[in-house]
Phi, psi and omega in degrees: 000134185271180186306302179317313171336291199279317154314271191320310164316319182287318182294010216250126192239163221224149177198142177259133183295282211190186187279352247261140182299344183228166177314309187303322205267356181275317160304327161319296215268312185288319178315298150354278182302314190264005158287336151311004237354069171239143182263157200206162174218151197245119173241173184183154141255017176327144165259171149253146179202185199267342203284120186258059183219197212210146175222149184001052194090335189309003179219023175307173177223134170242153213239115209245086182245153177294160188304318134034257226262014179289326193290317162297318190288314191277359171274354162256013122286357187235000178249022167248000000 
């Protein structure tokens, strides 16, 4: 990889698009993006477990892009 490369990969700065309470609709929402090409990353704390409910936000997924591509990415999530 040349230097410019790895430089320009380090300056990339990472931002939340948004929120959403369950997995599914974030894999939805990533599913989206990436017919766009925009790349996106999904965080949590989800615990896993067997139990398929949610308690006060506690699963939430926040939904991650670079600052880049936020402004695109939130005009094709919100015209959805």
């Amino acid at each position: 990889m040349s230097e410019n490369a790895e430089k320009k990969d380090k300056d990339i700065k990472i931002v939340e698009l948004c929120r959403v309470p369950r997995e599914d609709e974030a894999l939805a929402i990533e599913s989206l993006l990436a017919s766009c090409n925009i790349k996106c990353i999904l965080q949590s704390d989800i615990t896993r477990s067997v139990y398929p409910f949610t308690i006060d936000g506690l699963a939430e997924v926040s939904i991650l892009v670079s600052e880049r591509d936020f402004e695109k990415s939130r005009g094709i999530i919100n015209k959805r």
